[in-house]
C-alpha positions, 0 to 999 in steps of 0.5 A, spaced: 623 415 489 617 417 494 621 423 496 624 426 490 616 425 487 615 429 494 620 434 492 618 435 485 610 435 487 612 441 492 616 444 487 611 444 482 604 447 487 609 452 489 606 459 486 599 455 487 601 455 495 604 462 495 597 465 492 594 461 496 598 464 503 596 471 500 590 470 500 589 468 507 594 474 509 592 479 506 584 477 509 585 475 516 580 473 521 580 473 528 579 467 533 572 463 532 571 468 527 574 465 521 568 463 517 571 466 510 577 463 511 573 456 511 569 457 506 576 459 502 579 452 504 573 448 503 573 451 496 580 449 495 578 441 498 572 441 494 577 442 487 581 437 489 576 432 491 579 431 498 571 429 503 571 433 509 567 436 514 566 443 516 563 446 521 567 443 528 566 449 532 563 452 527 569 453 522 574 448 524 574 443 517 576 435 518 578 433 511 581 426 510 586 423 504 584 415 504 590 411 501 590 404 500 588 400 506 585 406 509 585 402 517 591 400 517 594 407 521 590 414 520 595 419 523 593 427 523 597 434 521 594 440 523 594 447 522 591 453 525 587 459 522 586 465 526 589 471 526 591 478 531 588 483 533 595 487 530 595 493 525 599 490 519 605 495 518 609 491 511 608 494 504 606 488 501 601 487 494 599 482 500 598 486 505 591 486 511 586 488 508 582 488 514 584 494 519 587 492 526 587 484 524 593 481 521 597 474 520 602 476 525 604 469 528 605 465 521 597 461 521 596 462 514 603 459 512 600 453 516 594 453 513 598 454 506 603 448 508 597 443 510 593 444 504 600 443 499 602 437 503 595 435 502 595 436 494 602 432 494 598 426 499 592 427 494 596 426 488 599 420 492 594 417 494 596 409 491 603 410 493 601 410 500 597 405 505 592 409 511 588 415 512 591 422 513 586 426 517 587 434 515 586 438 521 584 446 519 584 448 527 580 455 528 582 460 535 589 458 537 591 464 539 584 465 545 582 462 550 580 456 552 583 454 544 581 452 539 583 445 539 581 443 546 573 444 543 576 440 536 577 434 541 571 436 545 566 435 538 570 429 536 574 432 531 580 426 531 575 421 531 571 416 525 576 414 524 580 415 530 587 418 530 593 415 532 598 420 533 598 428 530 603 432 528 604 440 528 609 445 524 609 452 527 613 458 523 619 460 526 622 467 524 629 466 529 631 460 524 633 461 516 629 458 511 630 451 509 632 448 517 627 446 522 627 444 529 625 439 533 625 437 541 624 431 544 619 430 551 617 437 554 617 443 550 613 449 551 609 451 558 603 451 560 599 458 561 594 461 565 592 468 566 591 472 572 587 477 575 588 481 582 583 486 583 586 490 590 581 494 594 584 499 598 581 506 600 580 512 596 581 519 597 586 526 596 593 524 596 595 530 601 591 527 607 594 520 607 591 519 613 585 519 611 587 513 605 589 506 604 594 507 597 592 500 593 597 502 589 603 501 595 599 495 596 599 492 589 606 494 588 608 489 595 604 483 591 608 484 585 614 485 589 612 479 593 610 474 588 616 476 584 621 474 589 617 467 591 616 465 583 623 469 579 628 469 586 626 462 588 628 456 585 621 450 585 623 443 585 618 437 583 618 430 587 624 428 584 629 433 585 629 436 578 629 444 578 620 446 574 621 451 569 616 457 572 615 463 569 611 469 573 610 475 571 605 481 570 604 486 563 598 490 566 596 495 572 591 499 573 591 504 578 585 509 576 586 516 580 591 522 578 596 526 580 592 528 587 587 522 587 589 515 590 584 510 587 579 506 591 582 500 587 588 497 583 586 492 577 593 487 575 594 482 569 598 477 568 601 470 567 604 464 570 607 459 566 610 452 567 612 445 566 609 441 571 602 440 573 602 438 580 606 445 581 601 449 577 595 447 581 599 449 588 602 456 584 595 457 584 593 457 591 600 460 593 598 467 588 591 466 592 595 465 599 600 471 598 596 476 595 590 475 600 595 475 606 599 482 603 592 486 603 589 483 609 596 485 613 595 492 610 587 493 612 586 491 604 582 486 601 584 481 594 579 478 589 583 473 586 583 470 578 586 464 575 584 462 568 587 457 567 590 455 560 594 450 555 596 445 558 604 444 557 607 441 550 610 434 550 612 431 544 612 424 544 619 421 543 618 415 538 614 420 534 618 426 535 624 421 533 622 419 527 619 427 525 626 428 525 630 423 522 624 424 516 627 431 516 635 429 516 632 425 510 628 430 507 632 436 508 639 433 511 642 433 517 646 440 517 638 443 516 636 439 523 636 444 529 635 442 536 630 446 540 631 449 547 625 449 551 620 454 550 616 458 556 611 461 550 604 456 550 601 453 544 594 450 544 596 445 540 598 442 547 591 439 547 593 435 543 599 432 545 596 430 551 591 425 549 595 423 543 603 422 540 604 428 538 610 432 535 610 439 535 616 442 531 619 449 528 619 451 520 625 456 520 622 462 516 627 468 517 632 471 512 637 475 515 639 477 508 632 479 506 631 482 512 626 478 514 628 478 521 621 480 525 618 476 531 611 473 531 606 478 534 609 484 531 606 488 526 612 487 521 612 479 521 612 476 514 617 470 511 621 468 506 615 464 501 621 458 500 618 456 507 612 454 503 615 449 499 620 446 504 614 446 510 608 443 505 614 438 501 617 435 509 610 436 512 607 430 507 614 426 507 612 425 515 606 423 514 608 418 509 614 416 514 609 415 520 605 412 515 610 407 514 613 405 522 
């Protein structure tokens, strides 16, 4: 039977895909910068003599595993590679050896599943009919992603992808259960920047200045109360999912020195594109008003983002029934919505996507840290489950 040689096959790679996702965590890259992390996979294609080409957005690596009747349907699987800038605080053999750069949000446990799924696919070739395309994606995790600029340079192309599927680690979720959501997932996400001028001057004569700072706490105050108070419908009457809000602020004076000017970061996040572009203009109109009213002047920055996240229902429902099969249904989660942002919603908008969660925490172990935190690491039997169901997808989408 297909699925125990899959299980026996994943079982068997484990300790090569451990060494592997070693490697990879203990020599992180940061975003567009990941060219030993391509070299070290080209190396592992080249020992399975999988063809691929490199060199999409310089490390980015498209590999493709033909099986009989190589046209009849070609469907992708992707895996992310870059790393954070995070100084790694675990005490492991496999620890960051590059200082301040670490595998905090679980790339290198996609990109050691997808090479373990390519190794039972590769031993499985005759068994199977079509092309399984292997997407190894450099910078995710920075602007504009890096999957935008695989598409750009034709990556899913020759042969032509029909759909893509994405595994993310999820450390909330015990290893051996997965999570999937039909329809909208995970939000857009654009960064915004604000630069508030006012007037400087010493802070004993406030009739010689123009604070930016109160200025700059009214915008915060004002766009909290428009975006977080208030409730935004789409034309239909259902309620938009809308996250707005700010992580930074710099106001350079001191204790008696008001500053000429005031530097704000944030986010803005949602699931609706016509409301993301009017979201825009409003940030523009409120801060722009509030200065003007206050003798003050804004300079306003949208960069705009990912997009949002849709997994593709057909697509996402035959992810999910493979997963009950592989797994059994008591380890199938439903997922809630995210307002978190993932580049692989890219793809999701030209292609029928499923983007679904790998659990990798173990409350038992202690391993419980969030990604993006300098103490994230998995249960390693993760590796086993992800690449073992990652492969057995693919065959069943192969299949339908």
């Amino acid at each position: 039977m297909l699925k125990q040689k899959i299980k026996q096959l994943a079982k068997n790679n484990f300790e090569r895909i451990q060494k592997i996702r070693h490697h990879l965590h203990a020599h992180p890259e940061l975003s567009f910068q990941e060219f030993e992390t391509s070299k070290f996979i080209c190396k592992i294609l080249d020992e399975l003599k999988i063809e691929y080409k490199a060199g999409f957005v310089k490390t980015g690596i498209v590999a493709h595993i033909y099986g009989k009747n190589p046209g009849k349907k070609i469907i992708a699987l992707r895996g992310d590679m870059d790393a954070l800038p995070i100084t790694e605080k675990n005490s492991v053999d496999y620890c960051s050896k590059n200082s301040g750069v670490m595998h905090a949000c679980g790339h290198d446990v996609h990109t050691s599943c997808l090479l373990g799924a390519a190794m039972i696919l590769n031993e499985l070739k005759n068994d199977f009919e079509g092309t399984v395309k292997l997407v190894f994606q450099p910078g995710e995790e920075l602007l504009p992603g890096g999957a935008s600029l695989m598409i750009k340079e034709n990556a899913l192309k020759d042969p032509d992808a029909e759909l893509i599927i994405g595994q993310h680690v999820f450390p909330s979720m015990e290893t051996g259960k997965v999570g999937f959501r039909n329809g909208m997932y995970m939000a857009s996400t654009d960064e915004i920047y604000i630069t508030v001028n006012g007037k400087g001057g010493h802070a004993a004569m406030p009739a010689d200045y123009n604070s930016p700072l109160l200025i700059a706490a009214e915008i915060l105050l004002e766009l909290d109360k428009f975006f977080m108070k208030q409730k935004h419908f789409d034309k239909d009457g259902i309620e938009i999912p809308t996250v707005q809000a700010f992580g930074k602020i710099i106001g350079d004076g001191v204790t008696n020195v008001i500053p000429e000017k005031v530097e704000l970061a944030g986010t803005f996040r949602t699931m609706n594109e016509e409301w993301r572009t009017t979201a825009h203009q409003k940030i523009k109109e409120i801060a722009e008003e509030i200065c003007k009213n206050n003798n003050g002047t804004a300079v306003v920055r949208i960069d705009r983002g990912y997009p949002f996240l849709v997994n593709e229902e057909s697509i996402t429902n035959i992810c999910r029934n493979a997963a009950i099969e592989f797994l059994g249904k008591e380890n199938v989660e439903e997922l809630p919505l995210r307002m978190t942002a993932e580049d692989f919603a890219w793809y999701s908008q030209i292609l029928p996507s499923c983007f679904y969660r790998l659990g990798t925490g173990n409350k038992a172990k202690g391993i419980t840290s969030g990604v993006h935190t300098p103490t994230f690491d998995i249960d390693e039997n993760a590796l086993e489950i992800g690449s073992g169901l990652m492969a057995w997808t693919a065959l069943e989408l192969l299949r339908k």
